[in-house]
C-alpha positions in Angstrom: 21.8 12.1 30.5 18.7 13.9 31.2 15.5 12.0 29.3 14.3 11.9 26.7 18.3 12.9 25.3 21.4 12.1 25.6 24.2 14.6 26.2 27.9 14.3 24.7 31.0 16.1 25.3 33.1 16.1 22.3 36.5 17.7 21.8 37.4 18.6 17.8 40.4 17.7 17.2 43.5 20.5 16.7 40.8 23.3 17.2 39.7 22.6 13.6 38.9 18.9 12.9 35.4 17.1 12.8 34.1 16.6 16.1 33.1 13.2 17.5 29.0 12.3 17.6 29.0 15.2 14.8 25.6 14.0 13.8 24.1 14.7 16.9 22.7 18.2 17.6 24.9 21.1 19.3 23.3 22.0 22.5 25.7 25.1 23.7 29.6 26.4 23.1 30.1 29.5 25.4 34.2 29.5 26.1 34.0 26.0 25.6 33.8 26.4 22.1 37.2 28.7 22.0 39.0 25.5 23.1 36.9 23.3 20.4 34.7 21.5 22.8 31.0 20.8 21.9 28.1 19.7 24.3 25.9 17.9 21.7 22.5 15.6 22.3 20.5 12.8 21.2 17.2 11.6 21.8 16.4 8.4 23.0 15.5 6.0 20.3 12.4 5.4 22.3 11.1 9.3 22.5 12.0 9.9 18.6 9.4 12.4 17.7 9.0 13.9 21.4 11.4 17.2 21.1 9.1 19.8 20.0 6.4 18.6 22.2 5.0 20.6 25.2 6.4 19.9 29.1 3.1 18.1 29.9 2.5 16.5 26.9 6.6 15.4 27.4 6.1 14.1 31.2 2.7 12.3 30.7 5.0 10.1 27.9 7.7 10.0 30.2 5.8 8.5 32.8 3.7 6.6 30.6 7.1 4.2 29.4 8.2 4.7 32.8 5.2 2.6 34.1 5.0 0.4 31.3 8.6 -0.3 32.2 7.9 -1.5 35.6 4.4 -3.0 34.7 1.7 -0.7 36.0 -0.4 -0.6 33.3 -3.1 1.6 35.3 -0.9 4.3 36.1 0.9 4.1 32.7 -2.8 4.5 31.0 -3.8 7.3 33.4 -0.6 9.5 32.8 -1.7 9.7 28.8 -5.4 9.9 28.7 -5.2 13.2 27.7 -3.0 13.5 24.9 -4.8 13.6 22.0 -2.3 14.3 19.5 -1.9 11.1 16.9 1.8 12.2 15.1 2.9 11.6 18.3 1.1 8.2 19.1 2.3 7.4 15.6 5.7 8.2 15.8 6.1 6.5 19.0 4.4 3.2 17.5 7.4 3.5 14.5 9.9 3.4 17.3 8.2 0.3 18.6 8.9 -1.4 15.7 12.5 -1.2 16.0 12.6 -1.5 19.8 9.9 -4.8 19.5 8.0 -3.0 22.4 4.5 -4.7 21.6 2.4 -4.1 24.4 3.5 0.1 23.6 2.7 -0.3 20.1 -0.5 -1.8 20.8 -1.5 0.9 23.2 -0.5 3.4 20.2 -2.3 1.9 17.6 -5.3 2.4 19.6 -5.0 5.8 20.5 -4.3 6.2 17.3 -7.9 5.8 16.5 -7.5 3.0 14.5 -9.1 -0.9 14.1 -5.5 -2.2 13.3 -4.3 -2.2 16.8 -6.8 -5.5 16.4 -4.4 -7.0 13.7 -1.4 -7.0 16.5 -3.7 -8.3 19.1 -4.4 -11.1 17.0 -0.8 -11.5 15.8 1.1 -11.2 19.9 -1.9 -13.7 20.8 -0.8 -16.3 18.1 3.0 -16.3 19.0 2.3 -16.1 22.4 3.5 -19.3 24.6 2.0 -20.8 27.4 4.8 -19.4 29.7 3.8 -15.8 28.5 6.8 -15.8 26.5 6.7 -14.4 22.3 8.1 -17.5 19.9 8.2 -15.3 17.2 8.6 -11.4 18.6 9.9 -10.4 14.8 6.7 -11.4 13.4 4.7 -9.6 15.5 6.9 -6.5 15.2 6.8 -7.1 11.1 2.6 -6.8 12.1 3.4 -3.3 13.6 5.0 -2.3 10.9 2.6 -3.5 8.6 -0.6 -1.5 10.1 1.8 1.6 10.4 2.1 1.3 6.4 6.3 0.5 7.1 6.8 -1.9 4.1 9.9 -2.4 3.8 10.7 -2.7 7.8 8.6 -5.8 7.7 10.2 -6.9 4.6 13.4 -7.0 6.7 11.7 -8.5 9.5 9.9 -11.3 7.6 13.4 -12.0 6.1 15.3 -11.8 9.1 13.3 -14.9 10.7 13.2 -16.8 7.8 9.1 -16.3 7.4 9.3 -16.3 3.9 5.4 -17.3 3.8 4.7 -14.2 5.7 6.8 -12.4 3.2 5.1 -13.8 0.1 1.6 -12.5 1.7 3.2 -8.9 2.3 4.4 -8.9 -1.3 1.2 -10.0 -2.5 -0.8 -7.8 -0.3 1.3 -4.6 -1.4 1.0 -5.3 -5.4 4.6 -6.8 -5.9 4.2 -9.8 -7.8 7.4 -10.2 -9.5 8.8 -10.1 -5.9 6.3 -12.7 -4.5 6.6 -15.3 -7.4 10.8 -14.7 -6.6 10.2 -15.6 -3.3 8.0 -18.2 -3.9 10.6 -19.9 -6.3 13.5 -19.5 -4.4 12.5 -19.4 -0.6 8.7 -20.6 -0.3 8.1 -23.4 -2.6 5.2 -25.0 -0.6 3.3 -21.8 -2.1 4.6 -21.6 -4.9 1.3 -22.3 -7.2 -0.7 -21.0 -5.0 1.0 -17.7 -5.7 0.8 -18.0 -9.4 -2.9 -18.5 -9.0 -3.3 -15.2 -6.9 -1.0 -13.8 -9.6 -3.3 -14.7 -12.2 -6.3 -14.0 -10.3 -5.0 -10.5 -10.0 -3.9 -10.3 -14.0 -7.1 -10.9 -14.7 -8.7 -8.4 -13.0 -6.6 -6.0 -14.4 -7.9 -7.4 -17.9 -4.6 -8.5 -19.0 -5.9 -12.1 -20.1 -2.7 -13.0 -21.7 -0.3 -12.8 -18.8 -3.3 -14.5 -16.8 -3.1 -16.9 -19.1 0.6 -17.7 -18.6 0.3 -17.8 -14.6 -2.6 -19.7 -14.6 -0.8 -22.4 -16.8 2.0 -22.4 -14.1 -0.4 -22.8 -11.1 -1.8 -26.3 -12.9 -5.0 -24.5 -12.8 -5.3 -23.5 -16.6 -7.9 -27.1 -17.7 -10.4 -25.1 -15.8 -9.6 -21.2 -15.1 -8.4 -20.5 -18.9 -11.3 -21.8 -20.0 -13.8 -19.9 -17.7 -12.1 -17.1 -17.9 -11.9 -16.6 -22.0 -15.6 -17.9 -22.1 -16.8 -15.6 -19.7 -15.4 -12.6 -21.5 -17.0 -13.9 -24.7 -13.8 -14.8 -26.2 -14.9 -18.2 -27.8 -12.7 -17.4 -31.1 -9.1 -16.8 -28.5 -10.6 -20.4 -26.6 -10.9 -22.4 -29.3 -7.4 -21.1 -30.6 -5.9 -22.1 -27.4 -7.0 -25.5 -27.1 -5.9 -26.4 -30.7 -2.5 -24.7 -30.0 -2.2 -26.7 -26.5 -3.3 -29.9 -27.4 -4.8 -30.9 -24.5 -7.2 -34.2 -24.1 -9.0 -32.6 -21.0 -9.8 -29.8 -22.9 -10.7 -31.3 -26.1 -13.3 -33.0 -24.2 -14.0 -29.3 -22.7 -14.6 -28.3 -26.0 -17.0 -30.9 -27.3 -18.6 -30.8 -24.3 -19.2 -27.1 -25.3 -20.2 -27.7 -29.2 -22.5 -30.6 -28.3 -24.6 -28.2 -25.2 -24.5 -26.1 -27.6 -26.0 -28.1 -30.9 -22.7 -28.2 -32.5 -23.3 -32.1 -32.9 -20.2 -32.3 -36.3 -17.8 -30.0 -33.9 -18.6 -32.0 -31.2 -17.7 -35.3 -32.4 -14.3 -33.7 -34.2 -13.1 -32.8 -30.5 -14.6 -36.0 -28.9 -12.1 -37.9 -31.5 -9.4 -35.9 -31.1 -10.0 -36.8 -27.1 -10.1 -40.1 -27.9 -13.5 -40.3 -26.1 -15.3 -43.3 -27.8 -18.4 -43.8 -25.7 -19.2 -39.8 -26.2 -19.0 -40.2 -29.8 -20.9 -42.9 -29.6 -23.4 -41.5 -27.7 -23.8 -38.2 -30.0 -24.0 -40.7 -33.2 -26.8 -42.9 -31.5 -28.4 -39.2 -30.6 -28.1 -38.8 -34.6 -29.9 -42.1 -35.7 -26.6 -42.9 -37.0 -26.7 -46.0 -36.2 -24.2 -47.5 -38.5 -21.6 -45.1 -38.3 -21.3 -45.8 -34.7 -21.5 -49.6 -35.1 -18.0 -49.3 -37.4 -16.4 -46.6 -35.1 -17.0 -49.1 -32.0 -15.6 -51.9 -34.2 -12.8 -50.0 -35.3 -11.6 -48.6 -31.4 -12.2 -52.5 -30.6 -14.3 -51.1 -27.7 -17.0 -53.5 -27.8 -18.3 -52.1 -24.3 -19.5 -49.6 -26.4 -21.9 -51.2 -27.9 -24.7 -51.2 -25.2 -25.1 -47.7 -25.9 
């Protein structure tokens, strides 16, 4: 061993046979290699990214996990001040996500010269105990992983310690609905319509009112969205449509509510029937002078508290 790489010895087999570690890379032959031995290496998962780099560039990040390692964080930040070059900061940050070395994948992030280091800050701070200790290190490495743009390494994170919630929010965040509404019905229920709202939300955005209209129907939230939504594209005709086709008493009332502001008085009191709201078609009647024809429809409903109106 001689870091950042591992070195194997591997023999093939009858002189002409695969040889053992065969993925790693051959490092010499010589007369070895009349006799079918290999010397083959592998870098250390935690220096991925290193083997082109320079000798000083190499030893500062050698010493820098070497006093993270045994907690001198001073010495660990003075032996990489100078390296400037972000692939490798990045790559090394990738490798923390596998290795769930967060206080090295926060000190990447930052040299990094990015804001995000912020985000897994934030995050290690949350699942941090009182005894120092992480309650949730996968989340925090699914954070990583996250800023470093690694979507489907959190994915397997989230989903490895059973955060479904956090993996609804990734799927939402990244544009995959269908696989956010899938979690949300099978693993995440509690969100469930909230996720159909955000769904529709975004469908709406996009101008696709029709799917919209479907998610918001599913989130509960269609009495009040659908409406606002169709009337603040202009799309009067398409609401009125939908409320006869849905048959709704709230938004029946919604409707007459509409026709009455706006000086629709007949319309009004056809939707205010077929809501069953007495006193409002009362109230439009009176507003009429007709007097009469509101006396018999407060007779007829057998509403006489009607009748102060």
């Amino acid at each position: 061993m001689q870091v950042p790489r591992f070195f194997f010895a591997s023999r093939a087999a009858g002189g002409g046979g695969a040889a053992a570690g065969g993925d790693h890379g051959e490092v010499g032959g010589g007369n070895g290699a009349e006799h079918g031995s290999r010397l083959r290496d592998k870098v250390m998962l935690d220096f991925v990214g290193m083997e082109e780099v320079d000798a000083a560039t190499q030893k500062g990040m050698l010493d820098f996990s070497y006093y993270l390692t045994i907690g001198n964080m001073d010495e660990a930040h003075r032996a990489v001040k100078l390296i400037k070059k972000t692939s490798l900061w990045e790559n090394m940050a990738r490798m923390c996500v596998k290795t769930k070395r967060l206080d090295v994948a926060e000190i990447c992030l930052g040299h990094m010269g990015h804001a995000r280091a912020r985000a897994v800050r934030d995050t290690v701070a949350q699942y941090t105990c009182a005894d120092g200790m992480l309650s949730q290190p996968d989340v925090c490495a699914a954070m990583v992983a996250v800023q470093l743009g690694l979507i489907d390494e959190a994915e397997k994170l989230y989903a490895g310690c059973g955060r479904y919630d956090l993996l609804n929010e990734l799927y939402q965040c990244s544009g995959q609905w269908d696989k956010a509404v899938q979690v949300a019905e099978e693993k995440d229920r509690i969100h469930l319509k909230a996720t159909h709202y955000l769904h529709a939300k975004h469908l709406e955005a996009m101008g696709q009112h029709t799917d919209a209209i479907v998610s918001y129907e599913a989130s509960g939230t269609h009495r009040v969205e659908v409406p606002r939504m169709l009337f603040d594209g202009a799309q009067t005709a398409q609401l009125q449509a939908y409320i006869d086709d849905l048959q709704d008493k709230e938004l029946y009332k919604w409707w007459a509510q509409f026709a009455e502001s706006s000086g629709q008085l007949e319309l009004a009191l056809e939707y205010y029937a077929r809501a069953g709201d007495v006193l409002a078609q009362v109230r439009v009647l009176c507003f009429r002078a007709e007097h009469a024809r509101a006396a018999a429809l407060v007779t007829e409903s057998g509403e006489i508290g009607r009748a102060h109106v």
